[in-house]
C-alpha positions in Angstrom: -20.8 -15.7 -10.7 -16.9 -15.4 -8.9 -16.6 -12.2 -7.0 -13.3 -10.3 -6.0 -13.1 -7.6 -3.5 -10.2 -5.1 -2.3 -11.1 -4.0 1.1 -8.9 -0.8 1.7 -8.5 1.6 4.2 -10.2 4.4 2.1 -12.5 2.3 -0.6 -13.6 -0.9 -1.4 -13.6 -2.2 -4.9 -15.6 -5.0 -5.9 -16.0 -6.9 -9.3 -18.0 -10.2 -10.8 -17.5 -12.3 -13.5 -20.9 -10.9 -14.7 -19.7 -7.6 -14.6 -19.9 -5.6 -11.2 -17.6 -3.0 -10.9 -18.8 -1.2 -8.1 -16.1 1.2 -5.9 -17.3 2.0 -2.3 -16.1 3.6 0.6 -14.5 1.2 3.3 -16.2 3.3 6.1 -17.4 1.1 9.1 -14.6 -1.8 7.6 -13.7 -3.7 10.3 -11.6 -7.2 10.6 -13.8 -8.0 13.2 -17.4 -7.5 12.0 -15.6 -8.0 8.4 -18.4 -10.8 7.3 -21.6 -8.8 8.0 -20.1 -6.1 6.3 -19.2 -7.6 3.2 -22.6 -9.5 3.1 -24.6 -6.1 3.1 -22.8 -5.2 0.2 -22.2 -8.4 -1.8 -24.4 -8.7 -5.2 -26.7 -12.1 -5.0 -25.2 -15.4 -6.9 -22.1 -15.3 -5.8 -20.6 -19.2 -6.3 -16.7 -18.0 -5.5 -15.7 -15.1 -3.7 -12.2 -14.1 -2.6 -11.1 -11.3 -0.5 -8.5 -8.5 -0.2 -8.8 -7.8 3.0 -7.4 -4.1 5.3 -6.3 -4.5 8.7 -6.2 -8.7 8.3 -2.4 -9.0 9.3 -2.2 -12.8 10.2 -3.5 -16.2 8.9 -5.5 -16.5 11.9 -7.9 -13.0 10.6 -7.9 -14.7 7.8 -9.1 -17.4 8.6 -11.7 -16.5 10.8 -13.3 -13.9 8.4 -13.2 -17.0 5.8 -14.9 -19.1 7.9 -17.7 -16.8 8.4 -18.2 -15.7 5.0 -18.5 -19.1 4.0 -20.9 -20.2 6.5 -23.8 -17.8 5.4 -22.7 -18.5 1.4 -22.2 -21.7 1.2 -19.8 -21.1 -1.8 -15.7 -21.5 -1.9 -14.2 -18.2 -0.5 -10.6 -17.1 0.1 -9.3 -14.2 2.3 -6.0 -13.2 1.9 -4.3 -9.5 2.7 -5.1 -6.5 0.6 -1.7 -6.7 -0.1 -1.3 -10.0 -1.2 -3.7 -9.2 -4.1 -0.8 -7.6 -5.9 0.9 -11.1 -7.4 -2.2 -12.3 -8.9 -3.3 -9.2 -10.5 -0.1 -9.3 -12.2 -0.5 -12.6 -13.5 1.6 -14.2 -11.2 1.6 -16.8 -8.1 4.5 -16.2 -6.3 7.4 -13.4 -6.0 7.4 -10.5 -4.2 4.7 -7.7 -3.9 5.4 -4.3 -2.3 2.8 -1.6 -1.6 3.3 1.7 -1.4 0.8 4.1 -0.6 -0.3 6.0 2.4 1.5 2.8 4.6 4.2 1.0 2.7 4.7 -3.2 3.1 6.5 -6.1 1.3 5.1 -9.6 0.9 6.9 -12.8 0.3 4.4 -15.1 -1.3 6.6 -18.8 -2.5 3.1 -19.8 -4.5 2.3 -22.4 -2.0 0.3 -20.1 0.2 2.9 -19.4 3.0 3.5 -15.7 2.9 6.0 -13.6 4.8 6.3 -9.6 5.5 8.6 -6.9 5.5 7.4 -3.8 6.9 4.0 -2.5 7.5 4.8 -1.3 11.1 2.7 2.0 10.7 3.4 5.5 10.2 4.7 5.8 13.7 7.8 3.2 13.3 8.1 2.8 10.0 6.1 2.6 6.8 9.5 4.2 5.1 9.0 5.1 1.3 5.3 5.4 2.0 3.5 8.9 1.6 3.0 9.1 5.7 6.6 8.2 5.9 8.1 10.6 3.5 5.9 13.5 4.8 7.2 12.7 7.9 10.6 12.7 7.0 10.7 16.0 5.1 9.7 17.9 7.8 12.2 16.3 9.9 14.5 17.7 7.4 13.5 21.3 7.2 13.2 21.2 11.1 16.8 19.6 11.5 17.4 22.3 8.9 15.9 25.9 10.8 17.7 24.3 14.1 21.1 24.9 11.8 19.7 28.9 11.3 19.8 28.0 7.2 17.0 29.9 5.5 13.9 28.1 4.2 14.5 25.9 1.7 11.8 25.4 -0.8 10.5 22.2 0.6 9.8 23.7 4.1 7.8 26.6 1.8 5.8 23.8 0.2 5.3 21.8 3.4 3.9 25.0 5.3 2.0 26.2 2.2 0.1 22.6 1.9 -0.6 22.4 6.2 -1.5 26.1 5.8 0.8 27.3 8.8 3.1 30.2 8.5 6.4 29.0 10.1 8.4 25.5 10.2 7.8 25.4 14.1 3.9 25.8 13.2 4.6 22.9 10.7 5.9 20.7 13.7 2.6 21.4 15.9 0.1 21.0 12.7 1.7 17.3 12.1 1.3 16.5 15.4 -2.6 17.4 15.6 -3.5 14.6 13.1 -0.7 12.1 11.9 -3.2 10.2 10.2 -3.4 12.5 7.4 0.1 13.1 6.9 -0.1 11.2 3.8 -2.5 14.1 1.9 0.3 16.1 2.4 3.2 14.1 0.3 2.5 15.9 -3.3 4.0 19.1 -1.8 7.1 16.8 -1.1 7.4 15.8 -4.5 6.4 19.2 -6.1 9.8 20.4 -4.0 11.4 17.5 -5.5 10.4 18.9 -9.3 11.4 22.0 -8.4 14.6 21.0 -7.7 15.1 20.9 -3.7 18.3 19.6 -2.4 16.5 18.7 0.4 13.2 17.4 -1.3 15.5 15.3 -3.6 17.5 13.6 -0.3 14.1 12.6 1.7 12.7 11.8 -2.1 15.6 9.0 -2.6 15.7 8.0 0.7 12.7 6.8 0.4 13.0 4.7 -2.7 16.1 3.4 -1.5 13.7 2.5 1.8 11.6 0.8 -0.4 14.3 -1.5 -2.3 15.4 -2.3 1.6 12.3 -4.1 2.1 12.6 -6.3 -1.1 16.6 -7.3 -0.1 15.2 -8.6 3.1 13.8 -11.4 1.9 16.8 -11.6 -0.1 18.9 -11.7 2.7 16.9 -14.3 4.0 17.9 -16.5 1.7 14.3 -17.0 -0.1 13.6 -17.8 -3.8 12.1 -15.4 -6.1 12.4 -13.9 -9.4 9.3 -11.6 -9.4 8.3 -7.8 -7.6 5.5 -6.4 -8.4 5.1 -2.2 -7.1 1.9 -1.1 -6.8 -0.2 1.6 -4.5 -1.0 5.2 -5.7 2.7 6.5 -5.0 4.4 4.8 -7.5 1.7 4.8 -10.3 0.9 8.3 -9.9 4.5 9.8 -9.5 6.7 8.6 -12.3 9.4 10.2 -10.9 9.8 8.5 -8.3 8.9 4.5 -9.9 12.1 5.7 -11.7 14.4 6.4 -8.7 12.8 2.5 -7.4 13.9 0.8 -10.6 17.9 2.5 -10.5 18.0 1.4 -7.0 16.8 -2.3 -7.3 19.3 -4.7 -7.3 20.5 -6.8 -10.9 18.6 -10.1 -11.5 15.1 -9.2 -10.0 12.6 -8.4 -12.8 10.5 -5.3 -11.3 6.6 -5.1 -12.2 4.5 -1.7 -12.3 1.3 -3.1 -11.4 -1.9 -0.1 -13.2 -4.5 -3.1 -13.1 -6.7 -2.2 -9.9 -5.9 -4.7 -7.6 -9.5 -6.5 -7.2 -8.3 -7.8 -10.6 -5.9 -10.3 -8.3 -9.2 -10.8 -6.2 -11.2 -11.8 -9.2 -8.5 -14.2 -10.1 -7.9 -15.9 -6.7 -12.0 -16.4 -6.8 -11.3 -17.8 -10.7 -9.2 -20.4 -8.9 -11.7 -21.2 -6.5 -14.3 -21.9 -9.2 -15.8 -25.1 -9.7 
């Protein structure tokens, strides 16, 4: 029985060849302890596993969460980035994958298992095009906007309606109580957006365009690649805004909307690992 698992930061999916499809919260994940973890919640007869894996940033996490998963199984495993699960669920083994959700990240992945990132620095110094990010950036907006003395536009009225405050300045002290959930917040961005917002609409396309940015790194880096594949709840739940990605993305790249979940590109990287 092969096993694939998305570890993310808010719930873990897991699916078998034999049909598991069980989705669980990622409470008490942790890189660290990442092997006992997964083993309390693995089904029995695994023979290949592969992992998606939150928080495992280097080769070196990797590794070591590998290493120990294999040890108790005794079965082929592979651990790779969540993010990194994004090419194989589309079908593909090398290209470009680009998350966007409540963090935002690009992956460079040549099909011979070196990958390279763009991005991913955290809501604090970058993430840009992500929902943190473009919650962030809105409510720069409106503030940059009352320090001009223009009246509220409409996305300052959704942005204090959705943190339940009664002024901009209020706004400015609720985000910095909990920045960690700034990424609830974005659907009052893009309802500003639909409503027609000069305002929503600049921060909206900015962060598109932020998004593209991160693929034409690796293009200015001179590396090969034909393939991006989009995926993360932002750009399969907002159509709108897939559509301002796709006008901005350069000629000659063929773009992927990736709606399989991505433990399908677990469950193929544990395929692969099948005897």
């Amino acid at each position: 029985m092969i096993v694939g698992v998305d570890v993310g930061g808010t719930k873990t999916h897991i699916r078998s060849s034999s049909g598991v499809d069980v989705v669980l919260p990622s409470s008490g994940w942790s890189v660290v302890d990442g092997a006992r973890w997964l083993l309390e919640r693995l089904p029995a007869g695994v023979t290949a596993l592969a992992v998606g894996a939150h928080g495992a940033e280097d080769r070196a996490q990797c590794q070591a969460l590998q290493e120990a998963l294999a040890a108790v199984l005794q079965v082929p495993v592979a651990v790779v980035n969540d993010g990194e699960l994004l090419l194989p669920a589309a079908g593909l083994r090398s290209g470009v994958a680009v998350v966007v959700g409540t963090g935002s990240i690009a992956l460079h992945d040549d099909g011979s298992g070196t990958v390279r990132r763009a991005g991913g620095w955290g809501w604090l110094l970058g993430d840009d095009g992500s929902a943190s990010a473009l919650v962030r950036e809105a409510a720069r907006a409106v503030l940059a906007a009352d320090d001009q003395g223009l009246p509220p536009s409409r996305l300052a009225e959704a942005l204090t309606e959705s943190f339940a405050v009664a002024t901009v300045l209020d706004l400015a002290y609720a985000l910095g109580l909990d920045p960690d959930t700034w990424g609830r917040h974005c659907s009052a961005v893009f309802a500003a957006y639909a409503a027609g917002c000069p305002l929503a609409a600049s921060v909206v396309r900015s962060g598109a365009s932020a998004l593209v940015s991160l693929v034409d790194v690796f293009i200015r880096r001179g590396l090969a690649f034909s393939d991006v594949v989009f995926g993360g709840g932002l750009v399969t739940g907002v159509p709108a805004y897939w559509a301002l990605i796709q006008d901005a993305t350069p000629t000659g790249v063929r773009l992927h909307l990736l709606t399989a979940p991505p433990v399908s590109g677990a469950l193929a990287l544990a395929a692969r690992l099948a005897p």
